[in-house]
C-alpha positions as CSV (number, residue, x, y, z in Angstrom):
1,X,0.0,0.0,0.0
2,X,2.8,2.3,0.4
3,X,4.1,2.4,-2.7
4,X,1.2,3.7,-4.4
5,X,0.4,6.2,-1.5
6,X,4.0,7.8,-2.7
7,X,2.9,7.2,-6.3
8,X,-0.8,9.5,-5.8
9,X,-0.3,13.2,-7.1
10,X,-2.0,16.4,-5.5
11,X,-2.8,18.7,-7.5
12,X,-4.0,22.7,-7.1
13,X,-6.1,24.2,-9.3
14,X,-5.5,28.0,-8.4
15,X,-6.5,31.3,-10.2
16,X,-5.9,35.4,-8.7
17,X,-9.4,36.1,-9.8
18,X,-13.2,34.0,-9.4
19,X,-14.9,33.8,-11.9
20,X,-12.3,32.4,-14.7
21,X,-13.2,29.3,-14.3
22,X,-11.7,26.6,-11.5
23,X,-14.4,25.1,-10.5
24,X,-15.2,23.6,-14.3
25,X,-12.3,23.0,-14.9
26,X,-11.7,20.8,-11.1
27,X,-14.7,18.8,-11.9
28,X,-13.6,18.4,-15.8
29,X,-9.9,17.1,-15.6
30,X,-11.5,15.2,-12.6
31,X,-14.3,13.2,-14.5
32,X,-11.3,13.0,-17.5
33,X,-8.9,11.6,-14.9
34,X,-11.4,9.5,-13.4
35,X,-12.9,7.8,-16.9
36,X,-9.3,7.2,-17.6
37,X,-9.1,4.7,-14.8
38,X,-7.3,6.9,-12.3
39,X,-8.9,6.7,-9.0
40,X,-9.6,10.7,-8.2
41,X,-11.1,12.8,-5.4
42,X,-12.0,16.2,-5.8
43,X,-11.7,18.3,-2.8
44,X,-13.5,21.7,-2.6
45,X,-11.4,24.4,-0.2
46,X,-13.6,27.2,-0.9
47,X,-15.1,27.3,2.6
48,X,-18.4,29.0,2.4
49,X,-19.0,29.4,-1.0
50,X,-19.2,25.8,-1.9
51,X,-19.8,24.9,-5.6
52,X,-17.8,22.0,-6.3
53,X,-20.6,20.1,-5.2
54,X,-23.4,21.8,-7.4
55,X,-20.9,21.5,-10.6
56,X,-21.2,17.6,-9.7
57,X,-24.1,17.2,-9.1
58,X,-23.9,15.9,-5.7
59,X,-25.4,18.9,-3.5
60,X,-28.2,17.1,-2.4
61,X,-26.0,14.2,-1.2
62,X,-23.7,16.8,0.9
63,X,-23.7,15.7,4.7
64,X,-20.5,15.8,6.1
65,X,-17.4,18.0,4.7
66,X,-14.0,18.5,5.2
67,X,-14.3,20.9,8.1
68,X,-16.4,17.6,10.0
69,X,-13.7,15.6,8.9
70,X,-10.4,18.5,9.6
71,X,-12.7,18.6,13.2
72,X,-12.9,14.7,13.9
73,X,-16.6,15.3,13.8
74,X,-16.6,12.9,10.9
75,X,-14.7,10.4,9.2
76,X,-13.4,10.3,5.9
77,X,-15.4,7.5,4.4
78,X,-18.5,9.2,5.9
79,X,-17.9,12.5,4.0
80,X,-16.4,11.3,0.8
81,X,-19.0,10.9,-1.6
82,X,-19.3,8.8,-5.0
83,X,-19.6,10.4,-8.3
84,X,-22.9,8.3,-9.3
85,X,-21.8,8.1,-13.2
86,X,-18.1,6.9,-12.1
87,X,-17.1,4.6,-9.9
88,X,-13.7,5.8,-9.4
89,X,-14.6,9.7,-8.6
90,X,-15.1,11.0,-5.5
91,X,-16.0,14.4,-4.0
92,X,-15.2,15.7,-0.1
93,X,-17.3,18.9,-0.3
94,X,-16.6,22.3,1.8
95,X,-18.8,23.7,4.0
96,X,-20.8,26.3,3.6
97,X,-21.4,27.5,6.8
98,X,-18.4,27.3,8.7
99,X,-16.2,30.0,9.4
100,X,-13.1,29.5,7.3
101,X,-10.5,29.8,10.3
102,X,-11.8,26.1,10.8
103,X,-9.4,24.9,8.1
104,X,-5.7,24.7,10.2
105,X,-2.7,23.5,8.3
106,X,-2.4,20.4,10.8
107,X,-5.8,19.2,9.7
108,X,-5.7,19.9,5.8
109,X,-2.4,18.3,6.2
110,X,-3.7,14.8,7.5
111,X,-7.3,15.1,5.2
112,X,-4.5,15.0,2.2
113,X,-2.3,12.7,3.6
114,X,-5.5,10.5,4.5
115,X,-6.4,11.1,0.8
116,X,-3.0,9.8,-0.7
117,X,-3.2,6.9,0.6
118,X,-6.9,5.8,-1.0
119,X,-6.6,8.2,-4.7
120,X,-4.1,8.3,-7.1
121,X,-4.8,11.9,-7.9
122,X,-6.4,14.3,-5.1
123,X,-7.4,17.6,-7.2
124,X,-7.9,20.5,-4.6
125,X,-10.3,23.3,-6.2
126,X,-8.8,26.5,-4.2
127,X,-10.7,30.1,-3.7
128,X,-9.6,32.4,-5.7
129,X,-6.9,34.9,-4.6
130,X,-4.1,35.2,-1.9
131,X,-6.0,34.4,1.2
132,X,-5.5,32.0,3.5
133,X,-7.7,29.2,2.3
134,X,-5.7,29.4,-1.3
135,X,-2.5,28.8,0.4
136,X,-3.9,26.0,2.3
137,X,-5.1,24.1,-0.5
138,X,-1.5,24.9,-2.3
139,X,0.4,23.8,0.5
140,X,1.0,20.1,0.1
141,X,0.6,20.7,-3.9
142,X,2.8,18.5,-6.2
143,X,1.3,19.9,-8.9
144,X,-0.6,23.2,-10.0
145,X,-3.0,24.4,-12.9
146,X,-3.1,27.8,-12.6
147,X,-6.5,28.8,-14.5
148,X,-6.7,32.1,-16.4
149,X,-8.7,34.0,-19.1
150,X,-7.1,35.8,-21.7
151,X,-7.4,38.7,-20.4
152,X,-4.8,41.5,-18.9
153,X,-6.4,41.8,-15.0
154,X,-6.8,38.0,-14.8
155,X,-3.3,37.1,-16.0
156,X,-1.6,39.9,-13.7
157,X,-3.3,38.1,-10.9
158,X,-2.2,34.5,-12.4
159,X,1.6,35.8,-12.0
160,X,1.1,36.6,-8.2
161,X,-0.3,33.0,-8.1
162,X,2.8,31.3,-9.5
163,X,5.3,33.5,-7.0
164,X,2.8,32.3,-4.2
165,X,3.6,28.7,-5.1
166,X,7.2,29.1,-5.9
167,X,7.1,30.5,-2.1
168,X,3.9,29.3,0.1
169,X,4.3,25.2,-0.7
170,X,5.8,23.1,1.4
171,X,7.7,21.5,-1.8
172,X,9.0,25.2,-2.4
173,X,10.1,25.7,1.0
174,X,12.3,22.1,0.2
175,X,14.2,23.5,-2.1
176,X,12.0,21.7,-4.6
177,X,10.1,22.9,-7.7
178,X,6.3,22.4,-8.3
179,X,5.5,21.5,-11.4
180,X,3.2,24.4,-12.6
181,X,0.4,23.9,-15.8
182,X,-1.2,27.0,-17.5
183,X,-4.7,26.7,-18.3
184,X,-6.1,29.0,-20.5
185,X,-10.0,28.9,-20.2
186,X,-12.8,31.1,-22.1
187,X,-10.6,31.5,-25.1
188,X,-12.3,33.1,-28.3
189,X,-10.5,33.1,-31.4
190,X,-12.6,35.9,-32.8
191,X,-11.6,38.5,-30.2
192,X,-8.3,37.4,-30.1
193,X,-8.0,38.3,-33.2
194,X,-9.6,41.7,-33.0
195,X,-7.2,42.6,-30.5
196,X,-10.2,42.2,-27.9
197,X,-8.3,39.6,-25.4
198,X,-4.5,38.3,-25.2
199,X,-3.2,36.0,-27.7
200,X,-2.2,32.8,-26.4
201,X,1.4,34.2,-27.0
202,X,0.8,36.8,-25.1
203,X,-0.5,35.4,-22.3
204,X,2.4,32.6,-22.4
205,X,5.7,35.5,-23.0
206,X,3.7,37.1,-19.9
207,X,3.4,33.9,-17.4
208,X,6.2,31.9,-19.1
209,X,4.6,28.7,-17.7
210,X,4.1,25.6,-19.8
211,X,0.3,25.1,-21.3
212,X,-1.4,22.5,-20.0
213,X,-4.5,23.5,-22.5
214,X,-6.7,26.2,-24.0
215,X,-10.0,25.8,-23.3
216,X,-12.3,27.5,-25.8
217,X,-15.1,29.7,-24.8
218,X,-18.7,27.9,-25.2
219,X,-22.2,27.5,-24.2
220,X,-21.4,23.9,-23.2
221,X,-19.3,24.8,-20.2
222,X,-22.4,27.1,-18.4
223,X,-24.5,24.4,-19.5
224,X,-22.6,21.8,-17.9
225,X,-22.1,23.6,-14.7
226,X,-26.0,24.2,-15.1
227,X,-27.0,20.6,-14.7
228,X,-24.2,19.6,-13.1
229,X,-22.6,17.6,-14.7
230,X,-18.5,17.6,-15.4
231,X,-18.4,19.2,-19.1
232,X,-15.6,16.0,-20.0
233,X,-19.3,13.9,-18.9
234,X,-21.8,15.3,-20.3
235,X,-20.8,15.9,-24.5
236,X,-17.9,14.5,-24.8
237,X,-17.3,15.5,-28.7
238,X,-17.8,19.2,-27.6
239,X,-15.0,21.4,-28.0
240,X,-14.2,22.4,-24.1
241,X,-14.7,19.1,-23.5
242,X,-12.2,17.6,-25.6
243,X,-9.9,20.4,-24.6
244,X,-10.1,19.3,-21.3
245,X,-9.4,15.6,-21.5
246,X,-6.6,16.3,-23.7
247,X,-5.3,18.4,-20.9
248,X,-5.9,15.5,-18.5
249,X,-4.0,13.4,-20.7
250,X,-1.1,15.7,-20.7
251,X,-1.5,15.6,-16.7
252,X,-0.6,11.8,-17.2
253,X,2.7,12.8,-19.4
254,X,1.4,12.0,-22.7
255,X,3.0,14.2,-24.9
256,X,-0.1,15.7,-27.3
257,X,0.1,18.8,-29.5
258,X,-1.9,21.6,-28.7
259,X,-4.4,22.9,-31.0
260,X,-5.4,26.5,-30.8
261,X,-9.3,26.9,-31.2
262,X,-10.0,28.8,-34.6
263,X,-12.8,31.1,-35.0
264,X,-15.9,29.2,-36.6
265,X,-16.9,31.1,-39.7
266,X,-20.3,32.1,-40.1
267,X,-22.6,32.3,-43.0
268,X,-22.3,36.1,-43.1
269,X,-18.5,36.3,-42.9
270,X,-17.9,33.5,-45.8
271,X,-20.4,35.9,-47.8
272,X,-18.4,39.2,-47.4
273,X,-15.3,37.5,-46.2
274,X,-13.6,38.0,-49.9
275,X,-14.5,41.5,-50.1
276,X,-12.6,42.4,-46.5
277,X,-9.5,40.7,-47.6
C-alpha cells in the first residue's frame, strides 16, 4: 500500500481572480482523470461558497465535509462521496457555513495525507486569490493548474499565483520545484484576433509557464455547470470538453500537440469575407 500512496499526485487548481473558471475546470480534468481509470477525489477548499458540489451534481448528497472531517466530527469514508456516473470519482465537499478559520494547516495536512493513501490523484479546487484558504489548498501541492482567461487583470493576478507557489508550498520551502500547468479557459479566437483579449502568446511570453491546454469559450461549459454535470461527462465531442481531456491526458505525461481553437466562420463572414480581404 505504500508504494502507491508515494505514487498518488496532489494537485491545485488556483487562479488570482473567481470567476475564470476553476471550478469547471476541477470537476472536468476530474471526470477526465477518473474515466481514464485513475482513481480521483475532488476536494473543494472554498469554505463558504461551496460549488464544487453543485458543478457535480452531488449537492443534495452533501452531509459531512471536510471541516467535519479536519474537526474529527466525521470520518473520511463518511464525508467522501461517489460520483454516481463513475465509480472511481469521489468528492469531499466544503462547508458552507463554517467560518473558514476552521481549516488549520495540521488538519488539511492529515485530510491529504488521509487522501493519498486511497486516490491516485487528489485535485484541490482552491478560492480564488491570496488568502489564506488558497494557500492551504496549495500547500501540500505537487502539482498546480493555474487557471486564467485571456485577459490582462486576470493574468496579472495569475503571475502573483505562480510566485505564491514558488514561495507558500511546502515542496518550495524544500528547495524543490512544483511542477506548474497553465490553463487558458474562455478563449475566443474571434476576439483574439480583434485585439479584444490576449493572444495565447501573449499570455504565455507574460506567465512563461508551460500550457497545459486552452479551453475554448462555449455554451457547453455554463450548460454543464448548469446541470451539473462535469463538461468531460456530459458531451464529450464538444470542444471544451475535448480540450479538457486532452489536458488530463497531458496531466498523465502523454506528450499531445496543442491545437489552438480557430474562429468558426459564419454564414455572413464567408459571404463578405472576400470583399474584406
Amino acid at each position: 500500500m505504500a508504494e502507491t500512496a508515494s505514487m498518488a499526485k496532489v494537485l491545485v487548481v488556483t487562479s488570482g481572480k473567481g470567476g475564470v473558471g476553476k471550478t469547471t475546470s476541477t470537476a472536468a480534468l476530474g471526470a477526465a482523470l477518473a474515466q481514464a481509470g485513475q482513481k480521483v477525489a475532488v476536494v473543494d477548499f472554498d469554505v463558504g461558497l461551496r460549488n464544487l458540489d453543485l458543478v457535480m451534481g452531488a449537492e443534495r448528497r452533501v452531509v459531512f465535509d471536510i471541516i467535519n472531517v479536519v474537526q474529527g466530527v466525521a470520518k473520511m469514508s463518511q464525508a467522501l462521496i461517489r460520483d454516481k456516473r463513475l465509480e472511481t470519482l469521489w468528492l469531499l465537499p466544503a462547508s458552507q457555513t463554517r467560518d473558514k478559520d476552521a481549516l488549520t494547516e495540521e488538519g488539511v495536512g492529515r485530510v491529504i495525507g488521509e487522501l493519498k493513501e486511497r486516490f491516485d490523484w487528489v485535485i484541490c479546487d482552491s478560492p480564488a486569490g491570496i488568502e489564506r484558504g488558497a494557500i492551504l489548498a496549495m500547500r501540500h501541492a505537487d502539482a498546480a493548474v493555474i487557471v486564467t482567461n485571456p485577459e490582462v487583470s486576470s493574468v496579472r493576478d495569475s503571475d502573483r499565483i505562480i510566485g505564491m507557489l514558488d514561495a507558500k508550498t511546502k515542496k518550495a520551502e524544500r528547495g524543490e520545484r512544483i511542477d506548474k500547468h497553465l490553463l487558458i479557459t474562455r478563449y475566443d479566437a474571434a476576439r483574439a484576433l480583434r485585439g479584444e483579449m490576449l493572444s495565447i502568446d501573449d499570455v504565455l511570453e507574460i506567465l512563461s509557464t508551460p500550457l497545459l491546454g486552452i479551453i475554448p469559450e462555449s455554451q457547453d461549459v455554463l450548460r454543464a455547470s448548469n446541470v451539473g454535470t462535469p463538461v468531460t461527462l456530459g458531451n464529450r465531442m464538444s470542444a471544451p470538453a475535448r480540450a479538457y481531456i486532452e489536458a488530463a491526458r497531458r496531466l498523465q505525461g502523454e506528450d499531445i500537440s496543442m491545437t489552438v481553437p480557430r474562429q468558426k466562420r459564419g454564414f455572413l463572414d464567408k459571404l463578405f469575407g472576400r470583399r474584406a480581404a
